[in-house]
N, C-alpha and C positions, 0 to 999 in steps of 0.2 A: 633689187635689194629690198623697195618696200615692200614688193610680193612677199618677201621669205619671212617678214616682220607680220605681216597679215596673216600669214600661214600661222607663222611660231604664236601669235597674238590668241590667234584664234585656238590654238591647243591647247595653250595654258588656260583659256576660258570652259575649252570642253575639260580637262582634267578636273579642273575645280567647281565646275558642272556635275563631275561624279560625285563631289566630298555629300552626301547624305545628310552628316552632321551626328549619324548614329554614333552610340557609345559602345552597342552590343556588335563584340567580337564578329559573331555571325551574320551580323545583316549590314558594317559599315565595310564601305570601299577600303582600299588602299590607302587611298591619300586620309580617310578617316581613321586607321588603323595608324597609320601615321603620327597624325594629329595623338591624337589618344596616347600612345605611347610618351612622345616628348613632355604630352601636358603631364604626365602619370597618374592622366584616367583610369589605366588600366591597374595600375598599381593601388590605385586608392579603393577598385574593386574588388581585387584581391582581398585587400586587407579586411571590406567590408564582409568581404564573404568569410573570411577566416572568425572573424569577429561574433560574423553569426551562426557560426559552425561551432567555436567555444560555447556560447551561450546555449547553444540546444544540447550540446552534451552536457553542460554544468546541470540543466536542469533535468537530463537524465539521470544523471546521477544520483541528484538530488530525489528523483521520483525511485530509484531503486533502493536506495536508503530507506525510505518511506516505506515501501514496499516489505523490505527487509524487517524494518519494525512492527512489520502488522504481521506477517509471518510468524515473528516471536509470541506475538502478544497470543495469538490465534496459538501456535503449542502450546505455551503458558497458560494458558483459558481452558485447555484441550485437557492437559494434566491436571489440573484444578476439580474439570469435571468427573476426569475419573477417578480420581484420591476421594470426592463426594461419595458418585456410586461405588465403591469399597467400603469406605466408611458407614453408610446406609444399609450396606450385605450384610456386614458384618455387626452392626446393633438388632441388624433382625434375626439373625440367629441368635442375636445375647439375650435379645427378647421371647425367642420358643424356649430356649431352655431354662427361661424364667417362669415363662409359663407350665410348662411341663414339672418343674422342680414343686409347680404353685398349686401343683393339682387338688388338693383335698383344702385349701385356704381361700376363700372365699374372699377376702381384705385384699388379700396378696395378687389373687385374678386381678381386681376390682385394678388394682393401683399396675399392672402390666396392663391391663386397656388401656387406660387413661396415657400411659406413655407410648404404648402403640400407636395411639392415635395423633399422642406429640410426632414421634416418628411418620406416620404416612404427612403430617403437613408439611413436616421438612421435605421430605420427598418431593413432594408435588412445588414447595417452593423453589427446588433446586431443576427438575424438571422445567418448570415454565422459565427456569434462568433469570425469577424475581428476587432470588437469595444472596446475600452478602454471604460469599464462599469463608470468611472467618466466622461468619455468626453463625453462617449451619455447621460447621465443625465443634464451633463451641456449643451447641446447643445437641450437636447428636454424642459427646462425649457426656455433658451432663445427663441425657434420657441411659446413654450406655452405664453409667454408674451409678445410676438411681434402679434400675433393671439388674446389676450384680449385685446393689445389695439387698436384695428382695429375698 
Protein backbone atom coordinates (compact mmCIF):
# COMPACT_ATOMS: atom_id res chain seq x y z
CA UNK A 1 0.00 0.00 0.00
CA UNK A 2 2.96 2.49 0.66
CA UNK A 3 4.39 1.33 -2.77
CA UNK A 4 1.04 2.42 -4.53
CA UNK A 5 1.22 5.95 -2.45
CA UNK A 6 4.99 6.29 -3.67
CA UNK A 7 3.88 5.47 -7.17
CA UNK A 8 0.63 7.70 -7.14
CA UNK A 9 3.05 10.47 -5.00
CA UNK A 10 5.38 10.33 -7.38
CA UNK A 11 2.99 10.99 -10.67
CA UNK A 12 1.34 13.78 -9.22
CA UNK A 13 4.91 15.18 -8.90
CA UNK A 14 5.76 14.27 -12.65
CA UNK A 15 2.42 15.73 -13.78
CA UNK A 16 2.98 18.94 -12.03
CA UNK A 17 6.66 18.73 -13.26
CA UNK A 18 4.88 19.21 -16.86
CA UNK A 19 2.81 22.66 -15.63
CA UNK A 20 5.51 25.03 -17.66
CA UNK A 21 3.60 27.89 -16.21
CA UNK A 22 3.18 29.04 -19.89
CA UNK A 23 0.16 31.39 -20.71
CA UNK A 24 0.54 30.73 -24.66
CA UNK A 25 -2.03 28.32 -25.79
CA UNK A 26 0.71 26.74 -27.87
CA UNK A 27 3.63 26.08 -25.95
CA UNK A 28 1.80 25.41 -22.22
CA UNK A 29 1.01 21.64 -21.18
CA UNK A 30 -2.23 20.33 -20.22
CA UNK A 31 -2.22 20.86 -16.85
CA UNK A 32 -1.24 24.66 -17.99
CA UNK A 33 -3.98 24.88 -20.29
CA UNK A 34 -5.86 23.80 -17.51
CA UNK A 35 -4.78 26.18 -15.10
CA UNK A 36 -5.26 29.11 -17.57
CA UNK A 37 -8.69 28.25 -18.41
CA UNK A 38 -10.17 28.06 -14.64
CA UNK A 39 -8.00 31.25 -13.82
CA UNK A 40 -9.66 33.03 -17.33
CA UNK A 41 -6.24 33.70 -18.47
CA UNK A 42 -7.43 32.79 -21.49
CA UNK A 43 -10.42 34.78 -21.37
CA UNK A 44 -8.62 37.94 -20.30
CA UNK A 45 -6.66 37.29 -23.59
CA UNK A 46 -9.10 37.21 -25.80
CA UNK A 47 -10.61 40.12 -24.53
CA UNK A 48 -7.10 41.76 -24.82
CA UNK A 49 -6.80 40.77 -28.33
CA UNK A 50 -10.28 41.77 -29.21
CA UNK A 51 -9.44 45.03 -27.62
CA UNK A 52 -6.47 45.48 -29.66
CA UNK A 53 -8.08 44.43 -32.90
CA UNK A 54 -10.94 47.49 -32.20
CA UNK A 55 -8.21 49.87 -31.72
CA UNK A 56 -6.30 49.03 -34.94
CA UNK A 57 -9.50 49.26 -36.98
CA UNK A 58 -10.72 52.47 -35.17
CA UNK A 59 -7.58 53.90 -36.33
CA UNK A 60 -7.98 52.59 -39.60
CA UNK A 61 -10.76 54.09 -40.15
CA UNK A 62 -9.72 57.04 -38.73
CA UNK A 63 -6.67 56.96 -41.24
CA UNK A 64 -9.22 56.31 -44.33
CA UNK A 65 -11.31 59.32 -43.27
CA UNK A 66 -8.06 61.27 -43.53
CA UNK A 67 -7.29 59.90 -46.51
CA UNK A 68 -10.78 60.37 -47.87
CA UNK A 69 -10.36 64.14 -47.07
CA UNK A 70 -7.13 64.78 -48.89
CA UNK A 71 -8.79 62.97 -51.94
CA UNK A 72 -11.38 65.75 -51.89
CA UNK A 73 -9.13 68.37 -51.19
CA UNK A 74 -6.67 67.17 -54.01
CA UNK A 75 -10.05 67.24 -56.73
CA UNK A 76 -10.95 70.48 -55.13
CA UNK A 77 -7.42 71.80 -55.80
CA UNK A 78 -7.56 69.87 -59.25
CA UNK A 79 -10.85 71.83 -60.30
CA UNK A 80 -9.60 75.13 -59.01
CA UNK A 81 -6.50 74.60 -61.26
CA UNK A 82 -8.37 74.10 -64.11
CA UNK A 83 -11.27 76.79 -63.74
CA UNK A 84 -7.56 79.17 -63.56
CA UNK A 85 -6.12 77.75 -66.91
CA UNK A 86 -9.63 78.42 -68.59
CA UNK A 87 -9.88 81.49 -67.11
CA UNK A 88 -6.32 82.55 -68.35
CA UNK A 89 -7.31 80.91 -72.17
CA UNK A 90 -9.90 82.81 -72.22
CA UNK A 91 -8.42 86.55 -71.12
CA UNK A 92 -5.85 85.68 -73.80
CA UNK A 93 -7.95 85.49 -76.48
CA UNK A 94 -9.93 88.87 -74.93
CA UNK A 95 -6.47 90.14 -75.12
CA UNK A 96 -5.58 89.29 -79.26
CA UNK A 97 -8.74 90.53 -80.01
CA UNK A 98 -7.99 93.58 -78.05
CA UNK A 99 -5.04 93.98 -79.70
CA UNK A 100 -5.97 93.19 -83.12
CA UNK A 101 -9.26 95.66 -82.79
CA UNK A 102 -6.01 98.10 -81.40
CA UNK A 103 -4.25 97.93 -84.54
CA UNK A 104 -3.68 101.54 -85.85
CA UNK A 105 -3.93 103.14 -81.84
CA UNK A 106 -0.87 103.33 -80.53
CA UNK A 107 -2.27 104.26 -76.54
CA UNK A 108 -4.47 101.40 -76.90
CA UNK A 109 -1.45 98.77 -77.97
CA UNK A 110 0.56 100.56 -75.23
CA UNK A 111 -2.39 99.86 -72.42
CA UNK A 112 -3.11 95.82 -74.05
CA UNK A 113 0.84 95.32 -73.17
CA UNK A 114 0.76 96.54 -70.06
CA UNK A 115 -2.06 94.05 -69.11
CA UNK A 116 -0.65 91.37 -71.18
CA UNK A 117 1.93 91.46 -69.06
CA UNK A 118 -0.40 91.73 -65.86
CA UNK A 119 -1.68 88.54 -67.37
CA UNK A 120 1.49 86.42 -68.14
CA UNK A 121 2.33 87.21 -64.16
CA UNK A 122 -0.90 85.80 -63.17
CA UNK A 123 0.00 82.96 -65.03
CA UNK A 124 3.24 82.22 -63.88
CA UNK A 125 1.87 82.86 -60.22
CA UNK A 126 -0.74 80.23 -60.78
CA UNK A 127 1.70 78.04 -62.41
CA UNK A 128 4.39 77.95 -59.61
CA UNK A 129 1.00 77.37 -57.32
CA UNK A 130 2.24 80.87 -55.42
CA UNK A 131 -1.36 82.31 -56.24
CA UNK A 132 -4.45 82.73 -53.97
CA UNK A 133 -6.84 81.00 -56.48
CA UNK A 134 -9.63 83.87 -55.52
CA UNK A 135 -7.00 86.72 -56.07
CA UNK A 136 -5.97 85.35 -59.54
CA UNK A 137 -9.54 85.09 -60.51
CA UNK A 138 -10.19 88.37 -59.13
CA UNK A 139 -7.42 89.97 -60.81
CA UNK A 140 -7.73 87.97 -64.31
CA UNK A 141 -11.47 89.32 -64.54
CA UNK A 142 -10.31 92.96 -63.75
CA UNK A 143 -7.23 92.63 -66.60
CA UNK A 144 -10.43 90.72 -68.80
CA UNK A 145 -12.58 94.10 -68.39
CA UNK A 146 -10.03 96.58 -68.56
CA UNK A 147 -8.93 94.64 -72.10
CA UNK A 148 -13.01 94.78 -73.32
CA UNK A 149 -13.07 98.10 -72.71
CA UNK A 150 -10.18 99.01 -74.75
Amino acid sequence: MQKKVKIAALGVLTALGACTGSTNPEEASLFDNIHNLNTGEYDRQIESNKARAQAILANNRAAESRISGLENQAASNSRTIASLRNDIAETKAVAQQARASSAGDTAAIQRVSVLEQQLRSVESEVKSGTASPSVAKAELRRIRSALLSI
